[in-house]
Every structure is written in C-alpha cells, then in structure tokens.
C-alpha positions as CSV (number, residue, x, y, z in Angstrom):
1,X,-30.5,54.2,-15.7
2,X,-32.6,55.8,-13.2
3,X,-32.0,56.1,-9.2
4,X,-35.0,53.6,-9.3
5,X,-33.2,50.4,-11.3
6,X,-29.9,51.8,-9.4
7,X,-31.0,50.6,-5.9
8,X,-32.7,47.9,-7.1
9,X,-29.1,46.9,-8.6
10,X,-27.7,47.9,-5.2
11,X,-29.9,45.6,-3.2
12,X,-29.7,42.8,-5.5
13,X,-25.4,42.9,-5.1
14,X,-26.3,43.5,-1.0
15,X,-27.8,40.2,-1.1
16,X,-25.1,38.3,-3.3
17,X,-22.9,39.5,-0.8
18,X,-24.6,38.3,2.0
19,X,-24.6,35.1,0.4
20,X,-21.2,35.4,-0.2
21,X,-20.2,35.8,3.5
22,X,-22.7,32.9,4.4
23,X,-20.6,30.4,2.3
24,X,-16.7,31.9,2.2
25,X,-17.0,33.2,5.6
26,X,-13.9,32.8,6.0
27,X,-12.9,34.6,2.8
28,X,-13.9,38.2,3.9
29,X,-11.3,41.5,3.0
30,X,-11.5,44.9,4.0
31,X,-9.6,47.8,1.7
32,X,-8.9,51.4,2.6
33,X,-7.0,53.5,-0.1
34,X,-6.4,56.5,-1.1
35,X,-7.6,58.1,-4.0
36,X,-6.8,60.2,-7.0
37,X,-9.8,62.3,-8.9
38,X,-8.9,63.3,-12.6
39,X,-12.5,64.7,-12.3
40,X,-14.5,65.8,-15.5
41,X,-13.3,69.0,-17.2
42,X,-17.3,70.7,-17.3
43,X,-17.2,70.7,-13.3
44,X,-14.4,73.0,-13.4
45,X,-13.4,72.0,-10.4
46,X,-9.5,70.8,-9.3
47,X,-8.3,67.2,-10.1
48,X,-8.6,66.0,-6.2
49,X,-7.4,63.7,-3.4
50,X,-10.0,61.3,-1.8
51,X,-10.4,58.2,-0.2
52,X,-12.5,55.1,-0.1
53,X,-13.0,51.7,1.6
54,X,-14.1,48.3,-0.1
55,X,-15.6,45.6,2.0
56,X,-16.1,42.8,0.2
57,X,-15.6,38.5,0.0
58,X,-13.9,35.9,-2.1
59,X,-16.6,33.7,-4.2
60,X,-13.9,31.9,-6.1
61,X,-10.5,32.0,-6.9
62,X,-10.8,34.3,-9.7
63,X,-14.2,36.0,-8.7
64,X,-14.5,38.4,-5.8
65,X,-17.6,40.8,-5.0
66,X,-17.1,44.1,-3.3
67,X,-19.2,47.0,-1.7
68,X,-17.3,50.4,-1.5
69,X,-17.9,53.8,-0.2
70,X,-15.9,56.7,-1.4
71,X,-15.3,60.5,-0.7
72,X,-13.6,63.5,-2.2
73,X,-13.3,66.9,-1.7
74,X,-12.7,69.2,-5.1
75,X,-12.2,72.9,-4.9
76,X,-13.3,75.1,-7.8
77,X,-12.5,78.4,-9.4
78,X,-16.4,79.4,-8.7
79,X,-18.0,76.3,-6.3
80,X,-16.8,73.7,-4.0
81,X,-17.9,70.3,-4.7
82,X,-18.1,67.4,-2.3
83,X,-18.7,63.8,-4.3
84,X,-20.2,60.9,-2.6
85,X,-20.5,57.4,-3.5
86,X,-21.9,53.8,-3.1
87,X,-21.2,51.0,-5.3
88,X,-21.0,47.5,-5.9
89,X,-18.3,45.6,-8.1
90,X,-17.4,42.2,-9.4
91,X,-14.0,42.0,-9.6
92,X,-12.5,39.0,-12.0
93,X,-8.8,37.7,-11.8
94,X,-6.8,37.2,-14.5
95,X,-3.8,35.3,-12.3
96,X,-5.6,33.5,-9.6
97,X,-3.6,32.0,-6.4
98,X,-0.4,34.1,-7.8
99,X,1.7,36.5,-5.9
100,X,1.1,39.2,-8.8
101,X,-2.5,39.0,-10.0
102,X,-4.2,41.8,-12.7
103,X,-7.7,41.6,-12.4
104,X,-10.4,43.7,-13.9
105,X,-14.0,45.2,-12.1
106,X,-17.1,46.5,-13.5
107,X,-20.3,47.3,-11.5
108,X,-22.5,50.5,-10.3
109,X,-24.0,52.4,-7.8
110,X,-24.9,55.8,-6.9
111,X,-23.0,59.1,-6.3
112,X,-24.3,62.1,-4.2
113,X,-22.6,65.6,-6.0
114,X,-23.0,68.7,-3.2
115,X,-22.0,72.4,-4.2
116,X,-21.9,75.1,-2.1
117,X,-23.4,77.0,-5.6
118,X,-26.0,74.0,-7.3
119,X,-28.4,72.1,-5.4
120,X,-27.4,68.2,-4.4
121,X,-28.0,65.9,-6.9
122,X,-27.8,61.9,-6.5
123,X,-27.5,59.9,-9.6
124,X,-26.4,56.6,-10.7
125,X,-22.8,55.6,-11.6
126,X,-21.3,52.5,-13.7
127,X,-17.6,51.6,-13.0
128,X,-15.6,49.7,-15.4
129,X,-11.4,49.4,-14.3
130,X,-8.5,47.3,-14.2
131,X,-6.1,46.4,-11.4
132,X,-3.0,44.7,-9.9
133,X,-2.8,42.9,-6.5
134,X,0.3,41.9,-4.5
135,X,0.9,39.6,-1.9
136,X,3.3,40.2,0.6
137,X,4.5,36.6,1.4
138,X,2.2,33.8,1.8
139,X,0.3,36.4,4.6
140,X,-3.1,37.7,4.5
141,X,-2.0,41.5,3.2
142,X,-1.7,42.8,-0.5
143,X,-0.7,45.9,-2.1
144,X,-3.5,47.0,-4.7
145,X,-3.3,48.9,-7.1
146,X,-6.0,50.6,-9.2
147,X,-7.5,52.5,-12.3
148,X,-11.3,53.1,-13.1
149,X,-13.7,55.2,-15.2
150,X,-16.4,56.4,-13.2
151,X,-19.4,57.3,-15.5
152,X,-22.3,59.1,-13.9
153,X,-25.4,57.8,-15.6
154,X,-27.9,60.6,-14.6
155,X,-27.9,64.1,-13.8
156,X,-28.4,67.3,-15.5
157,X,-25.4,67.0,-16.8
158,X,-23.3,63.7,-17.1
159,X,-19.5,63.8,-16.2
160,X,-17.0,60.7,-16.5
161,X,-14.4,60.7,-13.8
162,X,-10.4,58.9,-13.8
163,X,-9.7,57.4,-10.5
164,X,-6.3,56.0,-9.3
165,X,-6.6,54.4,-6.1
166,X,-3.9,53.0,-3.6
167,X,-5.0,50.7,-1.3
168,X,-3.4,48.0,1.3
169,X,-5.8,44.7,1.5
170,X,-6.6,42.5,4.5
171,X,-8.0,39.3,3.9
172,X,-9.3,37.9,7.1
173,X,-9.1,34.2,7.8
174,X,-6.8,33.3,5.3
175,X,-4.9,30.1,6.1
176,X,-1.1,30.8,6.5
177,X,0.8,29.5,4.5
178,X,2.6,26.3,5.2
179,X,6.0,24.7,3.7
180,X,4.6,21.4,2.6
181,X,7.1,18.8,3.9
182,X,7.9,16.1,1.1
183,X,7.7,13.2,1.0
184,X,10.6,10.7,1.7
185,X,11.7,9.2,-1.5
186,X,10.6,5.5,-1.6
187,X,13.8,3.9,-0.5
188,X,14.8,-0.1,-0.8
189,X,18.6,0.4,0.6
190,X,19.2,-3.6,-0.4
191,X,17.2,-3.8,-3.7
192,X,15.4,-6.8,-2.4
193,X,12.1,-5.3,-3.6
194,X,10.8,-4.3,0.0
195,X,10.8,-0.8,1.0
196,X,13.0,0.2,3.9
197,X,9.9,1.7,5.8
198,X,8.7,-2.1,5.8
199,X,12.2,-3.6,5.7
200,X,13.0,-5.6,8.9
201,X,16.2,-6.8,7.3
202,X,17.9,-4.0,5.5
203,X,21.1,-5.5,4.8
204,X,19.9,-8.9,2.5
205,X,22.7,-9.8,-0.2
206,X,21.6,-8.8,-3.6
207,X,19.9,-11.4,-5.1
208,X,18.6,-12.9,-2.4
209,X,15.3,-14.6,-2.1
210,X,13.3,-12.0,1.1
211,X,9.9,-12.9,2.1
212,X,7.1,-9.6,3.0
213,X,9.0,-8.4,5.5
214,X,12.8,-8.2,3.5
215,X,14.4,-11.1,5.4
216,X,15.9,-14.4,3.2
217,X,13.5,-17.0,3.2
218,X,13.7,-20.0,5.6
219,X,11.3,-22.8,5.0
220,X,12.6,-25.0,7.6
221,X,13.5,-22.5,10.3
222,X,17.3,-23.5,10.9
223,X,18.1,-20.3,10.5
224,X,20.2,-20.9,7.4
225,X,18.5,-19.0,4.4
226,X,16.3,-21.2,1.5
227,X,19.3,-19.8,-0.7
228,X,22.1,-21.1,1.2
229,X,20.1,-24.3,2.2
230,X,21.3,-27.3,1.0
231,X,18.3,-29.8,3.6
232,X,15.3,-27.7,3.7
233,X,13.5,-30.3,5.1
234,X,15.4,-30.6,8.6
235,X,13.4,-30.6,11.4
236,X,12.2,-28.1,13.7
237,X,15.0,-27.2,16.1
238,X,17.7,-29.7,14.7
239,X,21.3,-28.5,14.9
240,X,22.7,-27.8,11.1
241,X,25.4,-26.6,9.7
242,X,26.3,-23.8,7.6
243,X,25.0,-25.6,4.6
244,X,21.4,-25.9,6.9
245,X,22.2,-29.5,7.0
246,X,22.3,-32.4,10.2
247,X,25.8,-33.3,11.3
248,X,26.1,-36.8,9.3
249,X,30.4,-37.6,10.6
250,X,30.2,-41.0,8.7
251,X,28.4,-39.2,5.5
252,X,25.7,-41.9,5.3
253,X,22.7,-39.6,4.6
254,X,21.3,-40.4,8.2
255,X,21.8,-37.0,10.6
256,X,24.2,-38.1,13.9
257,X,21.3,-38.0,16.2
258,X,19.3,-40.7,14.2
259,X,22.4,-42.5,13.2
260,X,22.8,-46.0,15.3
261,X,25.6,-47.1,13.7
262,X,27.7,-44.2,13.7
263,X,31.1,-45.8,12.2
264,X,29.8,-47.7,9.4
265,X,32.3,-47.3,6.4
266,X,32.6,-45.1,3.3
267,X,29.9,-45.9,0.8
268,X,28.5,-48.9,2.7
269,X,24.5,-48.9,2.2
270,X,22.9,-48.0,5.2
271,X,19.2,-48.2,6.6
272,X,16.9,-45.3,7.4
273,X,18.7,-46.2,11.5
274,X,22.4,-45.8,9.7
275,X,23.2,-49.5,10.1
276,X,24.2,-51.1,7.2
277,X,21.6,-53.3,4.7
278,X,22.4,-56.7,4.5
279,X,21.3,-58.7,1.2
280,X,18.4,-60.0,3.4
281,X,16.4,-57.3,5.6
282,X,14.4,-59.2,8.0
283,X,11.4,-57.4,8.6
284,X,11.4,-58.1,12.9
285,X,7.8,-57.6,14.0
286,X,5.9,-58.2,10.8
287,X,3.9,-61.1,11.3
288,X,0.4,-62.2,10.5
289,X,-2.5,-64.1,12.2
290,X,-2.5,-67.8,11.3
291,X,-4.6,-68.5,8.1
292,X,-4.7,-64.7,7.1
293,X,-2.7,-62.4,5.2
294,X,-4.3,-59.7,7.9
295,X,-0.8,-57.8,10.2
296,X,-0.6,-58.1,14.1
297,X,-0.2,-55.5,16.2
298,X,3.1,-53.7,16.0
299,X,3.9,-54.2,12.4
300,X,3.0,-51.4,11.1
301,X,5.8,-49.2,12.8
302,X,8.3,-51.7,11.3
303,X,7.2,-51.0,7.8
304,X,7.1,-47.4,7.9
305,X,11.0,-47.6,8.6
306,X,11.7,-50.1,6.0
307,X,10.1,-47.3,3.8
308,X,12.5,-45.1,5.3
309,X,15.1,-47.4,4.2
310,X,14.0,-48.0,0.5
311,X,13.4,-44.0,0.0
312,X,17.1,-43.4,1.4
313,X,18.5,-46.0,-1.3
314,X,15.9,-45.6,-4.5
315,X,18.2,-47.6,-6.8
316,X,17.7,-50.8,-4.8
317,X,15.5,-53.6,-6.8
318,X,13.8,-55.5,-4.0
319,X,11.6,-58.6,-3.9
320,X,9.1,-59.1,-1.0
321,X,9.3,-62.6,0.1
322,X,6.1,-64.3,1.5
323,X,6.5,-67.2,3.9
324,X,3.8,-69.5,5.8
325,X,4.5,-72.2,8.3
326,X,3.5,-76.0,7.4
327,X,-0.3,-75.6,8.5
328,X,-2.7,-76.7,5.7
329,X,-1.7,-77.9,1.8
330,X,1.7,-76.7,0.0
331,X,-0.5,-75.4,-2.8
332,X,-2.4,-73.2,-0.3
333,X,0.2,-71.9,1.9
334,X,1.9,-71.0,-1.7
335,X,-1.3,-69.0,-2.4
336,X,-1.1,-67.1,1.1
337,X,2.5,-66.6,1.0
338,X,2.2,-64.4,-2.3
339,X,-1.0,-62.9,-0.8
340,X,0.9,-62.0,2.5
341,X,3.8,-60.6,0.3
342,X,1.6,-58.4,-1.4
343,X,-0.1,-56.7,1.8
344,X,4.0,-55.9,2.7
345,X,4.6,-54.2,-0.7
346,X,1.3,-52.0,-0.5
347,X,2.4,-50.9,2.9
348,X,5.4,-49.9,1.4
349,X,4.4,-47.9,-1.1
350,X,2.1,-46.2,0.8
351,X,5.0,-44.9,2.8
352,X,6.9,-43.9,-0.2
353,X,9.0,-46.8,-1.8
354,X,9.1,-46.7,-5.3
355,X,6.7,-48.9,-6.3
356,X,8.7,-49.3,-9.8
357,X,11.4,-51.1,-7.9
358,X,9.4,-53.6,-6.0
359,X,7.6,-57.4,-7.0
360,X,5.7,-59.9,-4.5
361,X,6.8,-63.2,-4.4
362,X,5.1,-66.0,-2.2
363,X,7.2,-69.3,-1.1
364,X,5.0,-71.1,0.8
365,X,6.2,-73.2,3.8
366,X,9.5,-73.8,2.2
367,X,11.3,-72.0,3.3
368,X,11.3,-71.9,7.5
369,X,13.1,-70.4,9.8
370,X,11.8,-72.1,12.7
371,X,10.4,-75.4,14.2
372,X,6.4,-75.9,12.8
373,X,6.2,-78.1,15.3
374,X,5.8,-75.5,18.1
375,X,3.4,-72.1,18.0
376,X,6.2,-70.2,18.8
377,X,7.9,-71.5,15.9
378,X,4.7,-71.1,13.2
379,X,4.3,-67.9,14.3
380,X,8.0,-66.8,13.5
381,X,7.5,-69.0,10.1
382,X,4.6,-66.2,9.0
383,X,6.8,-63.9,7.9
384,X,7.9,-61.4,5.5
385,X,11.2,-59.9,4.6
386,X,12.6,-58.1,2.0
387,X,15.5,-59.3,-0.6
388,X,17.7,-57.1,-2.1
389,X,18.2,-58.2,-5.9
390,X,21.0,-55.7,-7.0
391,X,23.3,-54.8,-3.7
C-alpha cells in the first residue's frame, strides 16, 4: 500500500469519526498510555519506551473507532531512531456492557522513521491486536490493556514492530450508573383479589365478596355487607340490624316504622300496614262511576297496598268480588259486577300479586252493603273487595 491509498484510508476513517461524534456525542473517550517497543531486529536499535494517545467514540456497544498518535524514542548501537505515527483503528468487543471486556482492533495509518544516520522516511502501517478493558465501578474510567503488531507496509526496508501499551481510559458523558430501585412486589394483604395499592379496605375477611375498590359489597347501603345481609332490599337510610334487616318486635314481616299494628300475635296474617287480614278485605276507596267498570279518583293508592298485602302472604287463594247497586236489570249489573271485578284483579297484578292465586267473580246487586235508595248508598254498593278462600 502506498502513502497515496494510506491517506486516502486516513481521511476516509477522519470522516467516520466525525460522524461518529455527530451521532454518540455523548460517547467520546480519550486514552493516554504508555508504551513498550519490541522493535524489529534489522533496525538494530534497543527494544524502547514510548507513549501514545487514542481519541476516539463509541458507535455501538461492541464497535468503537479510534484515531491515535504515537512516539518512541530507540537508541542504537550505530544510529538513533525516532518513530512517528498516525493511525486509525476499529476496535470490536468481545464482552460488551461487562466490567471485563477483551476486544480486538485492526486498522492503518502512517509512520514517520528519523535517524540521525538515514534520511526520514514516511510509510504506511497496518495494525492488527487484541485487548482487555476494565471498568472501575459503574464510573466513566477503565484500565486498558494492550498488545499489537505494527507492520510497516512501505519502506526500503519493511520492519514489524510488538507493542504493549498501558493506558487509563476516560469516557466522557457516560451516564453514572444508578441502583435501579425495584419494584414493590404486588401485594393483596386480604386475598380479596384487589391490590393493596388500590385497596381501600385492607382488612376484608377472606372470602368475602369486595367490590373495585376491596371493600364488602353493599347493595342497599345499610352498611351491613351483601354477605352478611339477610334484607338487601331495605331502604335508603332505614335503621337495621346486624343481620341488615328493619326492627320487626312482633316478627310479622312488616319493619316497626311501617307496622300500625304493632302487637298483633304470633303467626297471625298481617297486611302490608301490619294489621291483621280478616277473611274479607274491604277494599275502602275502590269505587267506580255509576254504569262503568272505569275507577274514581283515589283508588288506585288503595290497590297498590292490597298488592303489598298479597305479595307479603303469596300462599293466600283470593277471589275478587264484583258488586253493583240496584240501578238497571239483575242480568246486567251481574255482567258489570264481573267486569268491575276483573279491572281489580288486573290492578293487582300489575303491582305484583300472583296472578296464579287470583279469579274474578261478579255478584251483581245482591249482595249490598248499603241503602240503593240513596246516592250515597249506590255509590258505597259499587264496590270491590277481596275474599280470602284458604285463611
């Protein structure tokens, strides 16, 4: 290779490197070290002590480019010779991102030889080596440690050259080196299937139904969990027990606070008020227009708690009775009766009654509970009420 292809060699590495320092410019080292010369036997000069300094930038983690300048001094038995050089290397690593990496370099350059007996002479060089780096901690400075084979690749006479080199590397902007903090094991302290992080309720019983945020379900808000709850339906704000139910002191299904007949008597049937059912329930308010099977005003309330009243006792087998005051033909009043009968048990079911457990039955005018003679008395007559078949 001449001097020529050697500097073109030179200024194609020159602008790697600039490259090199355009993208990693963070990645940049500088290395002095000193250096050992096991020169070649036909200079017949002394094995020497030099130095050198590598500048050079991180492409990758195993790949690194380098430009270095060296100098050495070796006495002879008949001349004095002074070797300088320039050259570019590649260095490759063989145990990237470890503290103790080997690596191995090859590249070239040129070398200046003086002698205080031959003319200078610049040639070209080739450098092929192998190396060791280590880190000192997780800072930017290694210990590296060095051997190549200098060739010189044009001269009157070509000489190879054994270099040792000891060196101390600084890599400049190297990130220190932090402890990464782990992560907190996932914890869920109750084994209710929520995290602690997210756990507002960290002490659950195991087992126990948790909604998102780890605490026991509670559908009605009584504060008594789902689990626990024996009335999950109670009211917003109504006093319970530990059971999550309504005080009920005479144990008739109706809570205290709805209960109007508080006293009524162990297993006595009671109404959706707590009052006990009588075989007939008389449906007070339920009345119709005269000629019609069409409700007044204000009936509608009273049928929604007969409902009430039918749902709290499902086995009960009721008929609704039709009635009609004396006003027109038997036959037709028999006909209304039935019809009136049958508008009672569709409101009932509507609010929940068992339908399964209910017939219509019309009577007609014959059965009155009141004068016909008198409006008052005709409109009392236009009823209907409720019969309990099996009490």
């Amino acid at each position: 290779m001449g001097i020529r292809s050697s500097l073109q060699v030179l200024m194609v590495l020159g602008i790697s490197f600039v490259a090199a320092s355009a993208a990693n410019a963070a990645e940049m080292y500088v290395t002095p070290s000193v250096t050992y010369i096991d020169d070649d036997t036909n200079r017949a000069a002394d094995d020497s002590v030099g130095g050198q300094v590598a500048v050079g930038w991180k492409l990758s983690d195993r790949f690194l480019v380098e430009g270095v300048a060296g100098y050495t001094s070796m006495p002879g038995f008949y001349q004095d010779i002074d070797i300088a050089e320039l050259s570019a290397n590649v260095l490759f690593s063989l145990g990237p991102n470890t503290r103790l990496s080997p690596y191995v370099l090859a590249g070239t350059g040129i070398m200046r030889t003086s002698s205080n007996v031959f003319a200078t002479e610049t040639s070209a060089l080739a450098n092929l080596g192998v190396g060791v780096m280590y880190g000192f901690g997780e800072g930017p400075l290694s210990l590296r440690i060095e051997w190549r084979t200098r060739f010189e690749l044009y001269n009157t006479i070509t000489h190879t050259d054994q270099i040792a080199s000891l060196a101390l590397q600084y890599m400049f902007g190297k990130e220190p080196y932090v402890v990464p903090i782990p992560e907190p094991v996932a914890r869920d302290s109750d084994s209710d299937g929520v995290l602690d992080k997210y756990d507002v309720c960290q002490s659950t019983p195991a087992g126990q139904s948790v909604n998102s945020r780890g605490c026991p379900l509670d559908s009605d808000g009584d504060s008594v969990a789902d689990d626990l709850d024996s009335c999950r339906n109670t009211p917003r704000g109504a006093i319970v027990d530990a059971s999550g139910c309504e005080p009920d002191n005479d144990h008739d299904s109706v809570p205290n606070h709805l209960d109007q007949c508080p006293a009524t008597g162990t297993g006595v049937r009671v109404d959706s008020k707590g009052c006990e059912i009588r075989a007939i329930i008389e449906l007070s308010g339920v009345s119709f227009e005269s000629n019609s099977d069409q409700l007044l005003p204000g009936a509608e309330s009273v049928l929604i708690d007969a409902a009430a009243s039918l749902r709290l006792n499902n086995d009960f087998i009721v008929e609704v009775a039709g009635h009609t005051d004396s006003s027109g033909s038997a036959e037709y009043n028999l006909m209304l009766s039935k019809s009136r009968a049958n508008t009672v048990l569709n409101y009932l079911i509507t609010y929940g009654a068992n339908p399964a457990n209910l017939t219509a039955r019309g009577y007609g005018e014959a059965e009155p509970i009141a004068d016909n003679t008198t409006a008052e008395g005709r409109v009392a007559n236009r009823r209907v009420e409720l019969r309990i078949l099996n009490r």
